[in-house]
C-alpha positions as CSV (number, residue, x, y, z in Angstrom):
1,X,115.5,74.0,110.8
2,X,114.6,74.3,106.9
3,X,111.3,73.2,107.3
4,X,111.1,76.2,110.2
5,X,112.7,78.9,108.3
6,X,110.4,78.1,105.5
7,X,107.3,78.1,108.0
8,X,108.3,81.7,109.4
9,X,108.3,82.8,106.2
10,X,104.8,81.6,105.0
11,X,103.7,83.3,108.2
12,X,105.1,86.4,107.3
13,X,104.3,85.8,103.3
14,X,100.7,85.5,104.8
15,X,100.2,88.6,107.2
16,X,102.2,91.5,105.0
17,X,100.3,90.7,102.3
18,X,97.1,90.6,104.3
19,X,97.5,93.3,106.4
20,X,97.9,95.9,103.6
21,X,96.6,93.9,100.6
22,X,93.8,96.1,100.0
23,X,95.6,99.2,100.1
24,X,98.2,97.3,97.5
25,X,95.3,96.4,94.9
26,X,94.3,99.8,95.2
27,X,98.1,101.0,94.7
28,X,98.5,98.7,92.1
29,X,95.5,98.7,90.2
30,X,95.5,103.0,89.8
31,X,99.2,102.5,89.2
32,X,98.9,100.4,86.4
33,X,96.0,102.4,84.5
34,X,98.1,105.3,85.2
35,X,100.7,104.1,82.9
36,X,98.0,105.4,80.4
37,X,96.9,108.7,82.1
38,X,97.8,110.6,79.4
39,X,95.2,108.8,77.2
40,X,92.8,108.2,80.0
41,X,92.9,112.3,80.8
42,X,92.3,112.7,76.4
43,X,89.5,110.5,76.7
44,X,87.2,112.2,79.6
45,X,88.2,115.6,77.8
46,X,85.9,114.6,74.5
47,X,86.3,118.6,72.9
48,X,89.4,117.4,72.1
49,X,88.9,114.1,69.5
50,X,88.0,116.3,66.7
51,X,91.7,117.2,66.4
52,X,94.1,116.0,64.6
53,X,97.4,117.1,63.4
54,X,98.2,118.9,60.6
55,X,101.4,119.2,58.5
56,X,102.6,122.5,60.0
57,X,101.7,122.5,64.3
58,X,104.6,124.6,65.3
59,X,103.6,127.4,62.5
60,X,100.1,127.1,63.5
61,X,101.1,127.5,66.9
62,X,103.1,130.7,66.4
63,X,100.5,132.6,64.3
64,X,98.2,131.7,67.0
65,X,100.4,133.2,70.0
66,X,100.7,135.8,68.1
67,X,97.3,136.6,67.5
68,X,96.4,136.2,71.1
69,X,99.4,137.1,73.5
70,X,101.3,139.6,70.9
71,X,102.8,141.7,74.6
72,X,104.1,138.7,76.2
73,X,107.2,138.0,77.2
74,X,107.4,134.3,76.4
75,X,105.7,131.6,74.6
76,X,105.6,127.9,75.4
77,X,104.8,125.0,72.1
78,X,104.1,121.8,73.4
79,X,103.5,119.8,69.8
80,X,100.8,117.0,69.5
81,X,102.5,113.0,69.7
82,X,100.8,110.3,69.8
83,X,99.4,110.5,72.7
84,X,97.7,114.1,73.0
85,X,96.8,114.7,69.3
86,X,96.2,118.8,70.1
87,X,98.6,121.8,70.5
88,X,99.0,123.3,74.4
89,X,99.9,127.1,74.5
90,X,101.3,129.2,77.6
91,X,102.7,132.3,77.5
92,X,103.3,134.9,80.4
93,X,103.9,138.5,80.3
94,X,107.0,140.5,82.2
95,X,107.8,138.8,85.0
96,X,105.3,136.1,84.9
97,X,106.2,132.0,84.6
98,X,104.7,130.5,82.0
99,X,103.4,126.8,82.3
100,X,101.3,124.9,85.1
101,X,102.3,127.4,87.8
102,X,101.6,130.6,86.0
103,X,100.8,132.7,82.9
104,X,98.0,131.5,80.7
105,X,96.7,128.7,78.7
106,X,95.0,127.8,75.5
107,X,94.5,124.6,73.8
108,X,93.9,124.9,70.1
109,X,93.3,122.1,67.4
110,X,96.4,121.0,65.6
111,X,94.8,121.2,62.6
112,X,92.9,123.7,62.0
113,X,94.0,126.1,65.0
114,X,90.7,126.5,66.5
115,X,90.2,127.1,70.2
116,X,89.4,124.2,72.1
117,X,87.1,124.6,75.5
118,X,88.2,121.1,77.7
119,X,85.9,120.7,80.2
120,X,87.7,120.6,84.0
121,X,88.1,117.0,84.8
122,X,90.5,115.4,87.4
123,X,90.9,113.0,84.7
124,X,94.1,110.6,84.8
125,X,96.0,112.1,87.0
126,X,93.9,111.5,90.1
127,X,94.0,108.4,89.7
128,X,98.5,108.4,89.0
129,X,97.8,110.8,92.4
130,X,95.7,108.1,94.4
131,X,98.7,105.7,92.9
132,X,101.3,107.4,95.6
133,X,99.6,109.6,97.2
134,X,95.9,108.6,98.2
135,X,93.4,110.9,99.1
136,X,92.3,113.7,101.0
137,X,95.2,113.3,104.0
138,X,98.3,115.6,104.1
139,X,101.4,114.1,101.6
140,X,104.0,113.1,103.7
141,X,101.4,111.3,105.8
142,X,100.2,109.5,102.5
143,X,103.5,109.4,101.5
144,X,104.9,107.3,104.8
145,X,101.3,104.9,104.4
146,X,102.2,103.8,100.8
147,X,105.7,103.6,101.4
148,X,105.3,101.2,104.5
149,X,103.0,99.3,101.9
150,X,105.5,99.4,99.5
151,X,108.0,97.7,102.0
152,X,105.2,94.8,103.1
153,X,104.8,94.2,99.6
154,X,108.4,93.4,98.9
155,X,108.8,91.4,102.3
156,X,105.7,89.5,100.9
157,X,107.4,89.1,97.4
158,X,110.9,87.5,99.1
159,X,108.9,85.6,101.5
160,X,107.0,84.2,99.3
161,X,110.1,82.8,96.6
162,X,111.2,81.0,99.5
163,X,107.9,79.4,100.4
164,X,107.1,78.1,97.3
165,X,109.7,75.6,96.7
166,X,107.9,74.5,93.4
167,X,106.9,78.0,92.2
168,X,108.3,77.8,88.9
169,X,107.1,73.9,88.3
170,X,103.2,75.1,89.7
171,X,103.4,78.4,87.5
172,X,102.3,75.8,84.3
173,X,99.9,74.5,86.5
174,X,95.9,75.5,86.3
175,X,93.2,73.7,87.6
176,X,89.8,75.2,87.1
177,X,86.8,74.8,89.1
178,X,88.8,73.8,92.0
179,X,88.1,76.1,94.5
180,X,91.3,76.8,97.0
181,X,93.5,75.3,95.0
182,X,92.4,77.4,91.9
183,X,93.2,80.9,93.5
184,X,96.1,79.3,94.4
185,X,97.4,77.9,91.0
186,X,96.3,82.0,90.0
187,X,98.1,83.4,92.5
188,X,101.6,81.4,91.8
189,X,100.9,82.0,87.6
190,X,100.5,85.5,88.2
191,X,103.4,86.1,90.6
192,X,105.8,84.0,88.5
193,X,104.8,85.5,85.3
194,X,105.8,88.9,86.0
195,X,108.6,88.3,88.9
196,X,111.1,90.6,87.3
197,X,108.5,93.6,87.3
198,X,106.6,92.6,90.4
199,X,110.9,93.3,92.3
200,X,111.8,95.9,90.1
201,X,108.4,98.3,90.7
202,X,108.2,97.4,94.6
203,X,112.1,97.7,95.0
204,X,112.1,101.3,92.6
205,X,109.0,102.3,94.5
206,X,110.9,102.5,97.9
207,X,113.5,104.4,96.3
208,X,111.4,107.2,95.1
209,X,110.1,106.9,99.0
210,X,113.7,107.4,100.2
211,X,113.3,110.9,101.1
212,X,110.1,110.0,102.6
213,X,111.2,107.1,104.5
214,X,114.9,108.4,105.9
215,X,114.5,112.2,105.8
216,X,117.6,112.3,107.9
217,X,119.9,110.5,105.2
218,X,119.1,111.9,102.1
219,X,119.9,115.3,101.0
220,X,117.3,117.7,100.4
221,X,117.6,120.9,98.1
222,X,117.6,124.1,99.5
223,X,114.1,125.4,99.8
224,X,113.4,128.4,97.9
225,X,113.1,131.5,98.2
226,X,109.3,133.6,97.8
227,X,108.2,134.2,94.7
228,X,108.3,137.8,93.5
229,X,105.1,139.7,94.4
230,X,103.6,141.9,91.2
231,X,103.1,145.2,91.6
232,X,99.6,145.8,93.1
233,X,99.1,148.7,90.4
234,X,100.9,147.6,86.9
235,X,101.2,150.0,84.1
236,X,100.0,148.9,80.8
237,X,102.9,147.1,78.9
238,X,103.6,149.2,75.2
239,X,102.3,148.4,72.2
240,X,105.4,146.4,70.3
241,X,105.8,145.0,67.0
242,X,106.4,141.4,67.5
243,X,110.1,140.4,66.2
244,X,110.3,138.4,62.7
245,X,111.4,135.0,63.9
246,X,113.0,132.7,61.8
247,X,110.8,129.7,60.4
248,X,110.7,126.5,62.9
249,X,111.3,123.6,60.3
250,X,114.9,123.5,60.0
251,X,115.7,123.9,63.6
252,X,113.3,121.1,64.6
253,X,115.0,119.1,61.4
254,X,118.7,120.0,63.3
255,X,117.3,119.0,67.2
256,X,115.8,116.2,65.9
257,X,118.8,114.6,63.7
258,X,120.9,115.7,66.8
259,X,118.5,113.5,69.1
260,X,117.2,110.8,66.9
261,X,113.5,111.9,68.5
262,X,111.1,114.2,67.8
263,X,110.4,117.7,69.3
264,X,108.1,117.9,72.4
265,X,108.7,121.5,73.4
266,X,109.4,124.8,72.0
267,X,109.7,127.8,74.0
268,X,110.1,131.2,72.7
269,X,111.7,133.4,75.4
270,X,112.8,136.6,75.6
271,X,110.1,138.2,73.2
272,X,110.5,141.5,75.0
273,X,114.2,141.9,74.3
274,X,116.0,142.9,71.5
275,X,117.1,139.3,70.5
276,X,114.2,136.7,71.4
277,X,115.4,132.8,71.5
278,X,113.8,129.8,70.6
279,X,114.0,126.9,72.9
280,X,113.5,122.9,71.6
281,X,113.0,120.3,74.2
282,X,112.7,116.0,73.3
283,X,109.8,114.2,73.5
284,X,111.4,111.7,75.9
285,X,114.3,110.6,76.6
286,X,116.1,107.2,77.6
287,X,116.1,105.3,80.5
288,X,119.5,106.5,81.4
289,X,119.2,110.2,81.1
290,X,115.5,110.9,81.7
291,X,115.0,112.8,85.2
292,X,113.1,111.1,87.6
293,X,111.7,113.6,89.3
294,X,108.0,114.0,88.4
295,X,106.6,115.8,85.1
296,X,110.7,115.7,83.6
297,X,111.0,115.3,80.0
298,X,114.8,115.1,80.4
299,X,117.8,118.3,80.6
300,X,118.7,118.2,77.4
301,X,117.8,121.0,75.0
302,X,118.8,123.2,72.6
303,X,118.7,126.7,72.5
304,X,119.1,129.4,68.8
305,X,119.1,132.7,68.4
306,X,115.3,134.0,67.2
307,X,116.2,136.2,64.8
308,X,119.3,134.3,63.0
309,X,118.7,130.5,63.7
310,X,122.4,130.0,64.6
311,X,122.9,127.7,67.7
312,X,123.6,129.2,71.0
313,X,124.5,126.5,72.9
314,X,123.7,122.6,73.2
315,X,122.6,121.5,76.7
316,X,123.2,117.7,77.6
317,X,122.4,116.0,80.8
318,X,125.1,117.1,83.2
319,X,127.3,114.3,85.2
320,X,125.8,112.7,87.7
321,X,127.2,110.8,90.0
322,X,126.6,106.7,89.8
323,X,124.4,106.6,92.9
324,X,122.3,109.7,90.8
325,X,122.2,107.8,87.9
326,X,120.5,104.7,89.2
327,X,118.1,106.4,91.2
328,X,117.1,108.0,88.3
329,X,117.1,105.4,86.4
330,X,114.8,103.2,88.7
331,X,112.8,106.6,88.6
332,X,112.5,106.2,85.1
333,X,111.6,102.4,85.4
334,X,109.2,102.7,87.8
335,X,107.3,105.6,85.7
336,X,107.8,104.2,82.2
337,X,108.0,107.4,80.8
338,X,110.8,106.9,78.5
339,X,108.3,103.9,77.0
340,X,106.8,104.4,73.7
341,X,103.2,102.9,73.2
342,X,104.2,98.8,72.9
343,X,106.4,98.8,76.0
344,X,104.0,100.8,78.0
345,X,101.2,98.3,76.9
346,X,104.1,95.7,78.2
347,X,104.0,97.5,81.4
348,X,100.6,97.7,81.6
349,X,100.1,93.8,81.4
350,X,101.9,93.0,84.2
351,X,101.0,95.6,86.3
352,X,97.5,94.2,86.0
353,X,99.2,90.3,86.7
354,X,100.5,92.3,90.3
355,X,96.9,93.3,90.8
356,X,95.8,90.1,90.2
357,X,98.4,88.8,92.5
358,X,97.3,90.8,95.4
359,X,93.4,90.4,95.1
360,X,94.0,86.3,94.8
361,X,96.3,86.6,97.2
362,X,93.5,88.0,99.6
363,X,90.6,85.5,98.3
364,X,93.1,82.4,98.8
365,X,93.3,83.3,102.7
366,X,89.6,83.3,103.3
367,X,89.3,80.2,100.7
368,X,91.9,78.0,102.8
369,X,90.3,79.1,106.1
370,X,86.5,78.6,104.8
371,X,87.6,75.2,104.3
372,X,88.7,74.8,107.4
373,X,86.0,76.1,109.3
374,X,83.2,74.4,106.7
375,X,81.6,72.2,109.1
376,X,81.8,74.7,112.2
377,X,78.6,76.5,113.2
378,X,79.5,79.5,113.1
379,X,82.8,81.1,111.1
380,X,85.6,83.3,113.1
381,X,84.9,87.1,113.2
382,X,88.0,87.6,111.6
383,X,87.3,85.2,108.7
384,X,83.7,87.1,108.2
385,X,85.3,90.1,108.2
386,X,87.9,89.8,105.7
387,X,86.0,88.1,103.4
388,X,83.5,90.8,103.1
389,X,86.4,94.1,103.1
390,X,87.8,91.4,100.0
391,X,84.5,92.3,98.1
392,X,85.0,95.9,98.8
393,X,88.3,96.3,98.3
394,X,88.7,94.4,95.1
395,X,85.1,94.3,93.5
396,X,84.1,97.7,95.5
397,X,87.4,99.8,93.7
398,X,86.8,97.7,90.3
399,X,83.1,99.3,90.1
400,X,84.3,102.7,91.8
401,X,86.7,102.8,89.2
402,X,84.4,102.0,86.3
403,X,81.9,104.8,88.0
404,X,84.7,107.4,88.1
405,X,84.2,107.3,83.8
406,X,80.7,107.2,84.0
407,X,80.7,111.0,86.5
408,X,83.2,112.1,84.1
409,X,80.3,112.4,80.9
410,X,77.8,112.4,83.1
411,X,78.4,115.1,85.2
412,X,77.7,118.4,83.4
413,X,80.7,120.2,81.6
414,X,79.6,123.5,83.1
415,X,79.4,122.4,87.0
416,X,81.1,124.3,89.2
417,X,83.7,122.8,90.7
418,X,83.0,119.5,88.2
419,X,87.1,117.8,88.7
420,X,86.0,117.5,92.6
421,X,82.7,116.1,91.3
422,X,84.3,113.4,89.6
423,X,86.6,112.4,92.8
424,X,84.1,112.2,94.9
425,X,81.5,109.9,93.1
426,X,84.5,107.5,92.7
427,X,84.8,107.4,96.2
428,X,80.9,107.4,97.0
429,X,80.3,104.6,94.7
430,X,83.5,102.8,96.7
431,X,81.7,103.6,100.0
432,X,78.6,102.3,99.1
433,X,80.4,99.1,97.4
434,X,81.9,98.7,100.8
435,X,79.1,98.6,102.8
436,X,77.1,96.4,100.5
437,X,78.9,93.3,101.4
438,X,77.8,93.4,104.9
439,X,74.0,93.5,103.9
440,X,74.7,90.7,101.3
441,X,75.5,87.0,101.4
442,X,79.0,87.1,99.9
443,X,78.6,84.9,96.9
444,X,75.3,87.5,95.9
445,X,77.7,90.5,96.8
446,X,80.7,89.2,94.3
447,X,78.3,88.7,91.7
448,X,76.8,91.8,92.2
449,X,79.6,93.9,92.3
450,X,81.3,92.3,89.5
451,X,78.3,92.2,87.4
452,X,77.1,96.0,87.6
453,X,81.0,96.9,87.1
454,X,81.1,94.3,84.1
455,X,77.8,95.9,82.7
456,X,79.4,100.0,82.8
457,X,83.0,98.7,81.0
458,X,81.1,96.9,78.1
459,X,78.8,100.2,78.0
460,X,81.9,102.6,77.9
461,X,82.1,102.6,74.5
462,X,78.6,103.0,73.9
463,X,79.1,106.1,76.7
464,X,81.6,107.9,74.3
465,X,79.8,107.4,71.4
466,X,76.4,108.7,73.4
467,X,78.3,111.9,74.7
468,X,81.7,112.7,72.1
469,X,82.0,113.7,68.4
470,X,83.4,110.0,67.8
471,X,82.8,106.4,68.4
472,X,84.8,103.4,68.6
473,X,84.7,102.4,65.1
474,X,84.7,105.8,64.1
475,X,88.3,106.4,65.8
476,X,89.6,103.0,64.5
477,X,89.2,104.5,61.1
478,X,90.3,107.6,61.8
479,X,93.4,105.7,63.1
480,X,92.7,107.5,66.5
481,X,94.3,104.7,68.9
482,X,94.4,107.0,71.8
483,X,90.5,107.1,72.0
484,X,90.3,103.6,70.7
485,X,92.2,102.3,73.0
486,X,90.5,103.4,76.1
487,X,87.0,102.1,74.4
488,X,88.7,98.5,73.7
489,X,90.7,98.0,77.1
490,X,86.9,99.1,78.9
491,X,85.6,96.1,76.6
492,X,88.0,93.6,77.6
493,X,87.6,94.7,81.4
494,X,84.6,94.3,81.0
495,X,84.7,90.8,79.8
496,X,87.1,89.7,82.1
497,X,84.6,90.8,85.3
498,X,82.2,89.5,83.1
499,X,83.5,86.0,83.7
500,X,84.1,86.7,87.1
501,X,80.9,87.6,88.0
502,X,79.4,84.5,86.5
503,X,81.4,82.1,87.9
504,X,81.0,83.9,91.3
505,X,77.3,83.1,91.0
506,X,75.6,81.9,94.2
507,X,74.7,78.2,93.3
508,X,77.8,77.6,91.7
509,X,80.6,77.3,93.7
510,X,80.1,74.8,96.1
511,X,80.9,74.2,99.5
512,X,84.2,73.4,100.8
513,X,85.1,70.5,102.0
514,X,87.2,70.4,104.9
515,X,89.9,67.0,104.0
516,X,90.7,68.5,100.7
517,X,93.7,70.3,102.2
518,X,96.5,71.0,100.1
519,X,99.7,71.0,101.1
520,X,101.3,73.2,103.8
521,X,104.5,73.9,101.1
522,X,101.8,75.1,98.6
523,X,99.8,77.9,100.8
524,X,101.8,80.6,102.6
525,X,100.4,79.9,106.4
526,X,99.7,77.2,107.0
């Protein structure tokens, strides 16, 4: 009855994570680099790497505003960290909102105060979209696809703890150049290694789906009301004398004593009122009290009066209930937003051990069943199949996704319509990577794939330096990690499918051979 159980579950181990394992390397390999698409989105905008910040941002800021929105009504501040090195600017006149949804934009150098032109780019958060959201079908819809992925890849996670009996005694086992039992000594390191994230992301993951998943049992907010129209005819706002607010420095000194964290946000509201305010929002917050609803940077703020710098009020995180709380703290978890720079690297590594997971995972099926079918005539349908969608799935979405950098400089800044330019050579370059598998032997196709995507990482750098104001060494001494980073992660991507291009080689691994089976408690399936 053991030996059963454990059987079922290989089965199931096997056919969850076949069934949707190419849409889960895709979900978890744009999920993972999306853990950077702050810097990824700084790096395919090179007008920005000439800035730096200066000693005095928020001043800079506000002579700038200013100078270039003196009638508006408000003003929005959000201060250069270490990931964005510039200064952002909103402001919105009577009755406008300032921000993403409205108003108007500048971005100015945090130095200096110079304008900055960006050019448009869909930058990293197409790919944080793609992550949750795919592509080009209607949300929910994309929505219910990755969350029934979401669920296969837990049920493949539990299923496969209790097929691997010895999963913990094989994860310090490798042995190279052994074909089946290779991807499987990869697939059992890689799985092990990162456990705790690999439960926590799939299990948070369906959480965030919950309203996706059972619309019927969780509460939705009221939807809201129109926005108010403008007037079709406005009359000319007044010529004003901008109030004389109070200097910045100590109030960001009091908020950020108060929060043990720097300033992210100021906002200025009220500017057409007798007494304007000054808004200061965090950088980030904790894992506890960030929201988890996307683009949050937590409820707490604090707000003074313009003109006198006295404290109007102090707002905290409200109470939440306990089942609130934990949602938002698997929100926050699953986002690592509250993560400064080494834990999001932290992140980052094992996200890329769960993509590894998934794309052996894939290779060891049509590894145990080549073996099996080595001395037959012809291979299964299905077999041929798979084993071709596994070199455009996981090599195919490697080189689209190295391609989707190259569009970004290649592509002229001026194009029309260039952030849809960018989107759609990733996905042509993944087309094309997809059908090259079926006009290739296999082996020739891996190596291909791998190699030409091996080839444009190691050239990034080169790329940036070809078509930005700084290079890779140039940025290390500047002590510009964001751009550095990008430049040295593309290097040791590069590297890595490097290696896997040359030991995917045709000529090099050799044929099967159909009595070295392993075990039927080592493989899921069999």
């Amino acid at each position: 009855m053991k030996n059963g159980f454990r059987q079922s579950m290989a089965w199931l181990h096997t056919w969850t994570g076949l069934l949707l394992g190419w849409l889960l390397f895709a979900i978890f390999l744009t999920g993972t680099i999306a853990y950077f698409r702050s810097e990824v989105t700084y790096w395919m905008r090179p007008e920005l790497h000439g800035s730096v910040q200066g000693a005095d941002p928020a001043g800079l800021a506000l002579a700038r505003l200013a100078e270039v929105a003196p009638q508006a009504a408000s003003w929005n501040i959000t201060l250069p960290d270490e990931r964005s090195p510039v200064l952002a600017l909103s402001w919105a006149k009577p009755g406008e909102q300032a921000g993403r949804r409205g108003g108007e934009t500048m971005v100015i150098d945090a130095a200096t105060g110079a304008t900055l032109s960006p050019r448009p780019t869909a930058g990293g958060e197409f790919l944080y979209r793609f992550h949750f959201e795919l592509y080009g079908l209607p949300r929910s819809f994309a929505r219910w696809i990755v969350g029934i992925a979401t669920m296969a890849m837990f049920v493949a996670i539990i299923s496969g703890v209790i097929t691997h009996k010895k999963i913990f005694k094989e994860f310090f086992t490798f042995r190279p150049g052994k074909g089946q039992r290779s991807w499987l000594d990869i697939h059992n390191m890689t799985a092990v290694l990162a456990l705790p994230y690999h439960v926590m992301i799939t299990f948070s993951g369906l959480v965030l789906f919950a309203a996706t998943l059972m619309p019927l049992v969780v509460d939705r907010p009221a939807p809201r009301g129109p926005a108010p129209q403008a007037s079709a005819v406005a009359a000319p706002p007044p010529q004003r004398v901008l109030p004389q607010l109070v200097p910045l420095a100590p109030l960001l000194a009091q908020a950020e004593a108060a929060w043990a964290m720097p300033v992210g946000r100021i906002g200025i509201e009220k500017l057409d009122g007798p007494r304007p305010e000054i808004v200061l929002v965090p950088q980030r917050n904790s894992v506890l009290t960030v929201q988890s609803g996307s683009g949050a940077n937590g409820v707490e703020r604090m707000r003074f009066d313009g003109l006198s710098g006295a404290l109007i009020e102090q707002t905290g995180r409200p109470e939440a209930s306990a089942t609130a709380k934990v949602n938002h703290a698997l929100g926050a978890l699953h986002r690592a937003r509250f993560a400064d720079t080494a834990l999001r690297w932290l992140f980052f590594v094992a996200g890329l051990a769960g993509t590894v997971m998934v794309g052996s995972g894939l290779v060891l099926w049509v590894s145990k069943r080549a073996a099996r079918h080595s001395r037959a005539e012809r291979q299964p349908r299905g077999l041929w199949l798979v084993e071709r969608l596994n070199i455009g799935g996981i090599a195919g979405l490697t080189l689209a996704t190295a391609g989707y950098f190259w569009a970004n400089r290649l592509i002229p800044a001026d194009a029309p319509e260039r952030a849809l330019l960018e989107i759609r050579a990733f996905f042509l370059i993944w087309l094309a990577a997809a059908v090259w598998p079926f006009l290739r032997p296999p082996a020739k196709a891996w190596s291909e794939q791998l190699g030409l995507a091996a080839l444009l990482l190691l050239a990034l750098p080169l790329l940036n330096a070809a078509t930005g104001p700084s290079s890779l060494l140039q940025a290390m001494g500047q002590g510009n990690w964001v751009l550095a980073s990008v430049d040295l992660m593309a290097i040791l991507c590069g590297l890595a499918c490097a290696h896997a291009a040359w030991r995917a080689r045709p000529g090099r691994v050799k044929a099967p051979k159909p009595r070295a089976r392993v075990q039927a408690s080592q493989v899921p399936g069999e």
